[in-house]
Structures are given as C-alpha cells and as structure tokens.
matplotlib code that plots the C-alpha trace (Angstrom):
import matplotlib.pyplot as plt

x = [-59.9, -57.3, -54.8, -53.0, -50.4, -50.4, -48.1, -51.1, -53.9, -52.4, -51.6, -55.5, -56.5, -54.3, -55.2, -59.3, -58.4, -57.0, -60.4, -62.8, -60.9, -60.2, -64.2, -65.0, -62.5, -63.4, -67.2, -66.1, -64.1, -66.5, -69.2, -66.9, -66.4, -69.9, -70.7, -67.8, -68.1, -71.6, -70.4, -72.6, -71.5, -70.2, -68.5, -71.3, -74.3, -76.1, -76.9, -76.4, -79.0, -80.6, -78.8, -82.1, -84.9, -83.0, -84.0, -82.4, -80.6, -80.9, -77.8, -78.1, -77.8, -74.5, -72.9, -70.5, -70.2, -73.0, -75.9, -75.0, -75.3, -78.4, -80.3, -78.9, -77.5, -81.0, -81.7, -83.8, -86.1, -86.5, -86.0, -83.8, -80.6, -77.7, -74.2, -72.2, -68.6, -69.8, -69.6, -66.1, -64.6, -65.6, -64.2, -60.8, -60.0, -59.5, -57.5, -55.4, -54.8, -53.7, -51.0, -49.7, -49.1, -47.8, -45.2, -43.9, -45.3, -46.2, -43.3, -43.9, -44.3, -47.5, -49.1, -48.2, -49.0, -52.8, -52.9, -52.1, -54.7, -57.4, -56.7, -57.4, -59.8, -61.8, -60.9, -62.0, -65.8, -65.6, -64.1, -66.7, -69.4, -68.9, -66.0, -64.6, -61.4, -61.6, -58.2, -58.3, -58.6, -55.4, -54.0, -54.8, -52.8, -49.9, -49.2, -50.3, -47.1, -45.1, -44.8, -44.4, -41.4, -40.0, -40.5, -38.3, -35.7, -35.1, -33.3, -36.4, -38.4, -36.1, -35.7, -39.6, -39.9, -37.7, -40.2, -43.0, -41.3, -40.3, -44.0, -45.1, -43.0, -44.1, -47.5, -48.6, -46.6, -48.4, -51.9, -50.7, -49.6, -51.8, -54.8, -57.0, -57.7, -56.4, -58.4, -57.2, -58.1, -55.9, -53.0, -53.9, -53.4, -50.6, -48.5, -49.0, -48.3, -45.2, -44.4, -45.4, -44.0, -41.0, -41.2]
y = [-108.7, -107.8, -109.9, -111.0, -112.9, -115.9, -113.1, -110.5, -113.1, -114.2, -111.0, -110.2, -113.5, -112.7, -109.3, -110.8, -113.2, -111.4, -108.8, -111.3, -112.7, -109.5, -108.5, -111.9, -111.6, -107.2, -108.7, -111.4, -108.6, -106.2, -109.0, -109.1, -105.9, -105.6, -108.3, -109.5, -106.1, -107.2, -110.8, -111.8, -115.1, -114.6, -118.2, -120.4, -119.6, -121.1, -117.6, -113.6, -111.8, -107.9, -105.6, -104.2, -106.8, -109.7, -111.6, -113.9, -112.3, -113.6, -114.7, -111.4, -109.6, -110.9, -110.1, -107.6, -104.1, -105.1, -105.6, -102.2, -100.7, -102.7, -102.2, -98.0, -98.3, -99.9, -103.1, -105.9, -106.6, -103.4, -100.7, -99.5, -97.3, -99.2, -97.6, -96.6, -98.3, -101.7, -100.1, -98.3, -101.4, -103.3, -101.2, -100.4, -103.7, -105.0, -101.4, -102.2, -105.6, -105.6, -102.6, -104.7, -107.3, -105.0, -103.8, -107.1, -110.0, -112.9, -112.5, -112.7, -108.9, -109.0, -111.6, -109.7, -106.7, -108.6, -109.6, -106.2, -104.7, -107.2, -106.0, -102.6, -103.6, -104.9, -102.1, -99.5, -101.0, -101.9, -98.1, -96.5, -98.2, -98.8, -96.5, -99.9, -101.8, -105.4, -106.4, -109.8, -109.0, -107.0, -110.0, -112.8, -110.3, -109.7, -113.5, -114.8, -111.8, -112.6, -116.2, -115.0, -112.8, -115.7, -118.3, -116.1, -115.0, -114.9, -111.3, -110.0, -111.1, -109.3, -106.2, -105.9, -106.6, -103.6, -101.4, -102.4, -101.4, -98.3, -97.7, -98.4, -95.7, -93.1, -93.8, -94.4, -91.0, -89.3, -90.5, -89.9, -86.1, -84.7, -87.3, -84.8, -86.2, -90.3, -92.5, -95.5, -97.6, -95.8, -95.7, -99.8, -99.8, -97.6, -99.8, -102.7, -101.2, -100.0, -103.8, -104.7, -101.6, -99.5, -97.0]
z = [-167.6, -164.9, -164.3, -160.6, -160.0, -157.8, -155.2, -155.4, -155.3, -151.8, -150.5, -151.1, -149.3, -146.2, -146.0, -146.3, -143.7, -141.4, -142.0, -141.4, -137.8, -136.9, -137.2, -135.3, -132.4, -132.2, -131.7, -129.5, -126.9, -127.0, -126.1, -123.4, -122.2, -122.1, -119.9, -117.8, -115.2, -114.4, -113.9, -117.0, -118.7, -122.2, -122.7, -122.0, -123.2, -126.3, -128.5, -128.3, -126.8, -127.3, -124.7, -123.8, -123.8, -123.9, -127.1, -128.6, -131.8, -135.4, -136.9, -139.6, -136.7, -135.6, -138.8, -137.2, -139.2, -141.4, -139.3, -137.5, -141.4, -142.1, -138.8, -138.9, -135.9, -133.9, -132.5, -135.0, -132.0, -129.9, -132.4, -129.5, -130.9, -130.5, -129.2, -131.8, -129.9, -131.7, -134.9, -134.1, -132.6, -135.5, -137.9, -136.5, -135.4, -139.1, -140.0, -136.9, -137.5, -141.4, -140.7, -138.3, -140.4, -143.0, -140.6, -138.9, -141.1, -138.9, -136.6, -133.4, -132.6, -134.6, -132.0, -129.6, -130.6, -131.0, -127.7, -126.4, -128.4, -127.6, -123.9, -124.7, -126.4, -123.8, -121.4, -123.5, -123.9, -119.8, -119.1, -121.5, -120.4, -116.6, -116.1, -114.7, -115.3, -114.2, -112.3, -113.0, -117.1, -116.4, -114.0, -116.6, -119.3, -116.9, -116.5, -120.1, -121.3, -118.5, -119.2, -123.3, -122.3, -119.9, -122.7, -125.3, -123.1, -119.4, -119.4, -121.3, -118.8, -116.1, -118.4, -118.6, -114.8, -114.2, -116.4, -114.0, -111.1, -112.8, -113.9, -110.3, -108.4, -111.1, -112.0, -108.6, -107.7, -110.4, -108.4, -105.1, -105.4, -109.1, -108.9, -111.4, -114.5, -113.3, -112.1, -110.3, -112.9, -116.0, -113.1, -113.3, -116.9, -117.5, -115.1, -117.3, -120.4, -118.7, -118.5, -121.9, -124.0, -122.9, -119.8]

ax = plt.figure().add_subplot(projection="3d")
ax.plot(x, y, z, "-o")
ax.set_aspect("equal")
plt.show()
C-alpha cells in the first residue's frame, strides 16, 4: 500500500481544492461572458438554461468538464453541438490556477494574479463570441485593483497610475496611426493591463 505523509496528503488536498474552485468559478465567468453583452441576467435567476432552446439544465449537465465529456461536446436537451470554449476554459482554469500557487503560495500575488485572470477570462468568451468588450467589466476591474494597490501602498498605487498614462499615450498611438490588426476594444484592454502589470 503506498504510503503519504501528513505533508503529501495536504499538498494533494490543496492542489484538489483549488481544482474543483477553479472549475466552478471558470463555469461561473464564462456564464458570464456569455450573457452579460446581451444584458442577460446571470446573478439572479433560479437555474442554468440551454443556450439554444432555453431549457432548464439538469444538474449532470452542470458538472463543468465532465458533462462536456459525457454529452461529446452536445447539448442534453437539443442535441445541439456545444462550443468547444466551455471545455477549454474549464480545463485551463484549474492548470492555471495550481501553477500559480506553486509559484507564490498564498501570498498575495496569487489573488491577484486570480483576479486578473478571471477578467480575461470573461473578455476572452465576450471577444470570441461577440467580438465585444464590455467597458464597465474593465471599469469595475480598474477600481476593484486600484483600491488593492492603494490599500497596500500608496506609491504603488502612483507607480501603477503612471503605467496607465504611459499605456494611454502609446496604445492609443498605436490605434491612431497603424489601426490594422487592433480593435478598440484590445486597445481598451491592453491599457489596463498596462496598469495592472508593468508597461
């Protein structure tokens, strides 16, 4: 019989954890990428419903990952095929998640990091779907990080704020005088990273 340590045993439970909130909270954004562009309310209602005839969903088929496996890739109800972003938001979220934990631990970076991903997150189902990117997802981001960066240290905040200006000038350059191949939108985004990363 193979034998773990107590140090191994909880390593495996964090790591399954962090798998099974990571699955939940990839299902939750993309539920929300889908449906906040069309003004579609994703908080509020009572159950999940098929994308294309509107039925209310089974819980089996909310299983995230494994109901795409079990249904191959089509819906319970319809038999309609079902986009294949669920499956690959599903699946990296978890991969995404537990290297960041193996790189900073539960420090704060690896909330943050979280946060920023759940935004992309988001604007990658919106963009692929709608080729939209909703500004007040990006404002809400902005000031939820802003008031992070302001809480751990003023000068952060300031160094961070100077980024964005920087990101500004350049990005919006970039639009003005090459435009082909940006859209207004990844202009949008690529100013805010420039707040939340390095220029």
């Amino acid at each position: 019989m193979l034998y773990l340590c107590p140090r191994s045993w909880r390593c495996i439970m964090i790591y399954f954890i962090l798998t099974v909130y990571s699955l939940v909270l990839a299902s939750f954004l993309h539920v929300v990428g889908m449906n906040y562009p069309l003004r579609k309310p994703f908080l509020r209602r009572i159950s999940s419903e098929c994308d294309y005839c509107g039925e209310k969903l089974l819980t089996i088929h909310l299983l995230p990952v494994v109901s795409f496996i079990l249904l191959k890739g089509r819906t319970g109800c319809c038999n309609q095929s079902m986009s294949w972003s669920y499956f690959i938001v599903e699946i990296l979220a978890p991969i995404f998640v537990c290297i960041l934990y193996k790189v900073y631990g539960l420090e704060n970076s690896f909330y943050l990091y979280i946060f920023i991903f759940s935004l992309l997150l988001i604007l990658y189902v919106s963009d692929i779907f709608y080729l939209h990117i909703p500004n007040l997802i990006l404002f809400l981001y902005f000031i939820s990080c802003a008031s992070y960066y302001g809480y751990v240290d003023f000068t952060l905040l300031l160094q961070h704020t100077y980024q964005l200006i920087l990101g500004i000038i350049v990005f919006i350059g970039i639009y003005l005088f090459v435009r082909k191949g940006f859209g207004f939108g990844d202009i949008k985004l690529l100013i805010l990273l420039c707040f939340f990363f390095e220029f």
